[in-house]
ROSE-4610 file (N, C-alpha, C; in Angstrom, 1 decimal, always signed):
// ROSE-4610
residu = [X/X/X/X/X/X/X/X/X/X/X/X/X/X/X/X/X/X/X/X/X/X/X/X/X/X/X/X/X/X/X/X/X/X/X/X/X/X/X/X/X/X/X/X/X/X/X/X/X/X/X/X/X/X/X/X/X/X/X/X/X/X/X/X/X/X/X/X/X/X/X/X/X/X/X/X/X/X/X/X/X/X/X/X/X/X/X/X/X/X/X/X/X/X/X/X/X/X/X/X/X/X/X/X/X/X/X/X/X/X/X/X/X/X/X/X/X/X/X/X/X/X/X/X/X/X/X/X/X/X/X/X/X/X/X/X/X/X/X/X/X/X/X/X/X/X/X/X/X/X/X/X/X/X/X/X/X/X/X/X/X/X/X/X/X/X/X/X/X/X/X/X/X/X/X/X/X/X/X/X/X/X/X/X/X/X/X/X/X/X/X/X/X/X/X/X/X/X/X/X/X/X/X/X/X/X/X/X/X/X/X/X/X/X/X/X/X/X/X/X/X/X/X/X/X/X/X/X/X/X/X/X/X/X/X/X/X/X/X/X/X/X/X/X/X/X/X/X/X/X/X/X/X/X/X/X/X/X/X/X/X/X/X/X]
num = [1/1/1/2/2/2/3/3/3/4/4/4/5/5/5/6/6/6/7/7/7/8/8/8/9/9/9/10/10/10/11/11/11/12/12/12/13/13/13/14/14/14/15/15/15/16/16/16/17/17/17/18/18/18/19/19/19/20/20/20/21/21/21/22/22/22/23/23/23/24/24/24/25/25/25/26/26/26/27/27/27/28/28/28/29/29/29/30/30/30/31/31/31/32/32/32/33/33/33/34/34/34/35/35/35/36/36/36/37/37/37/38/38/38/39/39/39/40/40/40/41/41/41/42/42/42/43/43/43/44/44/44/45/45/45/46/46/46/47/47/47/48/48/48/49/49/49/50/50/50/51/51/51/52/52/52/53/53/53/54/54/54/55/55/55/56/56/56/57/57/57/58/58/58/59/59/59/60/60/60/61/61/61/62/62/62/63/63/63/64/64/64/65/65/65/66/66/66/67/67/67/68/68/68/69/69/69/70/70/70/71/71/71/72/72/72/73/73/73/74/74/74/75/75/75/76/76/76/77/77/77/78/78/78/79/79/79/80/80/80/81/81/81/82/82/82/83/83/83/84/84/84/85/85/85/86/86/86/87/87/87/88/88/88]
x = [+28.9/+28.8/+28.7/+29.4/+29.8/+28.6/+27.3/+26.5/+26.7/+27.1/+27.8/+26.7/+27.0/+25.7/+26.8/+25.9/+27.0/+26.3/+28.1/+27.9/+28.5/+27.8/+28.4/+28.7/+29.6/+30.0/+30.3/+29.4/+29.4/+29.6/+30.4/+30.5/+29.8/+30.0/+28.9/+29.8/+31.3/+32.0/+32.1/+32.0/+32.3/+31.8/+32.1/+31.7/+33.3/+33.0/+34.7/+34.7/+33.6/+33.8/+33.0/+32.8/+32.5/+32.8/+32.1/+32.3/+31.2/+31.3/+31.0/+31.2/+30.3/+31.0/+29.7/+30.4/+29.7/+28.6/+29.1/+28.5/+29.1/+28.0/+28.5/+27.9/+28.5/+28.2/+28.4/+27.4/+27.1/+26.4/+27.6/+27.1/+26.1/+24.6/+23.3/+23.4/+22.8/+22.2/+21.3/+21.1/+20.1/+21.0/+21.9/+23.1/+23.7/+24.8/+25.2/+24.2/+24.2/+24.0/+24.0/+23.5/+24.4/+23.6/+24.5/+23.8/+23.9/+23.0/+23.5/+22.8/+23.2/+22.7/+21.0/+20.1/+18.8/+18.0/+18.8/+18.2/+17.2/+15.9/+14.8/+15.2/+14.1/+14.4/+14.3/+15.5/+15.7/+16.5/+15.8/+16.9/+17.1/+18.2/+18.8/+19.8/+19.4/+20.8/+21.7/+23.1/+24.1/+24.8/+25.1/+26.0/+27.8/+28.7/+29.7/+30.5/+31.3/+31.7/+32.6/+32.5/+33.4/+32.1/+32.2/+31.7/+32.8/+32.6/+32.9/+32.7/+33.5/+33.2/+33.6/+33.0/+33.5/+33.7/+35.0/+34.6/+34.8/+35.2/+35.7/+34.9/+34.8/+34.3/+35.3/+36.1/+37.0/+36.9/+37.6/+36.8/+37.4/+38.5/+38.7/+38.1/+38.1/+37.4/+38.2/+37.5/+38.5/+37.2/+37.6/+37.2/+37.4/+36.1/+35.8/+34.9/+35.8/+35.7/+34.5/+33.4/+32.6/+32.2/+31.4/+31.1/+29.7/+29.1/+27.7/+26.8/+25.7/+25.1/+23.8/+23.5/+22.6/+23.0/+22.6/+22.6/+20.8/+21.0/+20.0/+20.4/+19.0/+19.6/+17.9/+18.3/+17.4/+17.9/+17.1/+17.5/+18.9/+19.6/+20.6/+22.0/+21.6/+22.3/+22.7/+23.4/+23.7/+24.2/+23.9/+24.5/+24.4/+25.9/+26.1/+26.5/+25.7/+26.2/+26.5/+27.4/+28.5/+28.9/+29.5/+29.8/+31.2/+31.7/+33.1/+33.4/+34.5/+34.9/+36.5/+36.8/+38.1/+39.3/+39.8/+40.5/+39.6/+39.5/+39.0/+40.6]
y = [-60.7/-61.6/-60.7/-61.0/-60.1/-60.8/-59.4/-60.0/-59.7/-60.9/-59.9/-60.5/-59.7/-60.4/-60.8/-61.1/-60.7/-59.5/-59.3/-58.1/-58.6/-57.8/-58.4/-57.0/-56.9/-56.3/-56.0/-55.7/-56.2/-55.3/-54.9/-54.3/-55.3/-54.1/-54.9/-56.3/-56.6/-57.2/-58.4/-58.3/-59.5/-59.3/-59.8/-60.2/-59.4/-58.2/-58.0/-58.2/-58.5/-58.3/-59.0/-59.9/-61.1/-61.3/-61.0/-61.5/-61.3/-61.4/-61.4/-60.3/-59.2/-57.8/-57.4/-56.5/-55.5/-54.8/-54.1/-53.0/-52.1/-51.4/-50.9/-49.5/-48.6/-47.1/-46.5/-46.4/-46.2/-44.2/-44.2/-42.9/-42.7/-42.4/-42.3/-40.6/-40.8/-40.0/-38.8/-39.0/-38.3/-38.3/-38.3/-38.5/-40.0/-40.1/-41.5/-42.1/-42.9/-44.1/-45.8/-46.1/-47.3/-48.5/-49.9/-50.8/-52.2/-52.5/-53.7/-55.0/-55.8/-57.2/-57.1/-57.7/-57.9/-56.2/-55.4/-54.1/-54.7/-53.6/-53.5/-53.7/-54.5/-54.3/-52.9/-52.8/-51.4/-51.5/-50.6/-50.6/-49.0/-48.6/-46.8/-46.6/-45.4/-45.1/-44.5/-44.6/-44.4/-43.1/-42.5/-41.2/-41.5/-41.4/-41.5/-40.9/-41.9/-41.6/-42.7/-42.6/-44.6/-44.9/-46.5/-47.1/-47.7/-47.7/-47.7/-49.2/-50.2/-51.6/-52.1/-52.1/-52.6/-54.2/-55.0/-56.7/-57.2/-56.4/-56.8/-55.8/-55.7/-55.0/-53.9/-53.7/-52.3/-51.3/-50.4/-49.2/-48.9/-49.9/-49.8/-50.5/-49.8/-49.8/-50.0/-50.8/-50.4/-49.2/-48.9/-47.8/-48.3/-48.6/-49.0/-47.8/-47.0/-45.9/-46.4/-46.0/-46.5/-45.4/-45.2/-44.0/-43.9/-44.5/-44.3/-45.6/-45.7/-47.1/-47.3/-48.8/-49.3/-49.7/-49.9/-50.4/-51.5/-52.9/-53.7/-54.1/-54.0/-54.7/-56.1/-57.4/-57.8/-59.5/-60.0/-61.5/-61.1/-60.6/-60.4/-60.4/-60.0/-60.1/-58.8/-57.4/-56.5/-56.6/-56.3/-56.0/-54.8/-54.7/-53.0/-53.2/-52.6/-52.7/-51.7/-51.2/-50.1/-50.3/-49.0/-48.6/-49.2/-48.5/-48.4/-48.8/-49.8/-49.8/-49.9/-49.2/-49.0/-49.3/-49.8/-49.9/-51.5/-52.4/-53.7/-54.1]
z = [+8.2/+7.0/+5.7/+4.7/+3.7/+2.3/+1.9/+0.8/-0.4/-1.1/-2.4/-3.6/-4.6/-5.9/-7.2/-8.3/-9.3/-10.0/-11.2/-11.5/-13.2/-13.9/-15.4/-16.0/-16.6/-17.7/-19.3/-19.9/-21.5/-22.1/-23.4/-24.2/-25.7/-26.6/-28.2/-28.4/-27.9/-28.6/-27.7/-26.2/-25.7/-23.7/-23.3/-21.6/-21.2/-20.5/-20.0/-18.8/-17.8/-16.3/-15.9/-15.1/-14.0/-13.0/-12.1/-10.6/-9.5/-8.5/-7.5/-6.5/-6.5/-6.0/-4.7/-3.7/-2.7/-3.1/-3.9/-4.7/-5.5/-6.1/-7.6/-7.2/-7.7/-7.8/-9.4/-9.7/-11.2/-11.3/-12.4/-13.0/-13.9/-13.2/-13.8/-14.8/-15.4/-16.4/-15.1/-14.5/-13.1/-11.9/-12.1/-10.8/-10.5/-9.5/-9.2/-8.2/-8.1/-7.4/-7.2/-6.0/-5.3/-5.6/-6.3/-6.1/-4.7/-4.4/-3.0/-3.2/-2.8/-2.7/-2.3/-2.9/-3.0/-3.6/-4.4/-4.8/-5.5/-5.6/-6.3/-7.9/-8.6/-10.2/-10.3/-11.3/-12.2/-13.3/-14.3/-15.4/-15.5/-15.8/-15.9/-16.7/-17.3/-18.1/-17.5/-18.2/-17.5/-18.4/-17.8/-18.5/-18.4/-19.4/-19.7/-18.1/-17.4/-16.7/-16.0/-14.6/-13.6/-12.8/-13.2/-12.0/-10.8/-9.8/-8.7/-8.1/-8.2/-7.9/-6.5/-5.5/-4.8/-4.0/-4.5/-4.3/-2.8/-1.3/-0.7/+0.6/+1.6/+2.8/+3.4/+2.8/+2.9/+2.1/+2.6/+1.8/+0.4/+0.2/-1.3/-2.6/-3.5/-4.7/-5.8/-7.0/-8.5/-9.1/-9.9/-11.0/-12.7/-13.0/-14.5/-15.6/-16.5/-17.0/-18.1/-18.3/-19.1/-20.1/-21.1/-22.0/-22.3/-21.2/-20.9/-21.2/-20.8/-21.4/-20.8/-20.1/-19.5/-18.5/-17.2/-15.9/-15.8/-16.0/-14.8/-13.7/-12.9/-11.8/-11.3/-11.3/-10.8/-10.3/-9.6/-9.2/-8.6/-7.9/-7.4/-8.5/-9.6/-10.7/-11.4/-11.4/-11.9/-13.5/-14.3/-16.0/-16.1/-17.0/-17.1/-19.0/-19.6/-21.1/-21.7/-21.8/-22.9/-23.5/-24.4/-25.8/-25.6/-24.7/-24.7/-23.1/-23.0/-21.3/-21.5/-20.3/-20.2/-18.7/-18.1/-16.7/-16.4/-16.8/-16.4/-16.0]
């Protein structure tokens, strides 16, 4: 059974990314790391780099170039807010 959460994507200007995803591998300011269905509340900053989305149970991924930001994660709900996003 495949647990997926949502995941949001926001820049200053609008909502660029919505869905329903696996997980997210986010480039922290303290190194990368992984988010999954029911993760602990957290909020982290993000250092200019890709997040790593994965919507499906295979090992492939898209890649969303970001220029650093905020990462929450809570209620099974991921928001990611940047300056700049790029490859949506």
């Amino acid at each position: 059974m495949i647990h997926k959460f949502n995941l949001d994507i926001v820049s200053p200007e609008s909502l660029v990314f919505s869905k329903e995803v696996i997980m997210v591998v986010a480039p922290g300011v303290e190194g990368e790391f992984g988010v999954l269905e029911n993760h602990a509340p957290l909020i982290a900053a993000l250092q200019a780099g890709e997040l790593k989305v994965y919507e499906s149970d295979d090992k492939n991924f898209n890649t969303i170039s970001i220029s650093g930001g905020f990462l929450e994660v809570a209620n099974n709900r991921c928001t990611v807010l940047a300056e700049k996003i790029n490859n949506v």
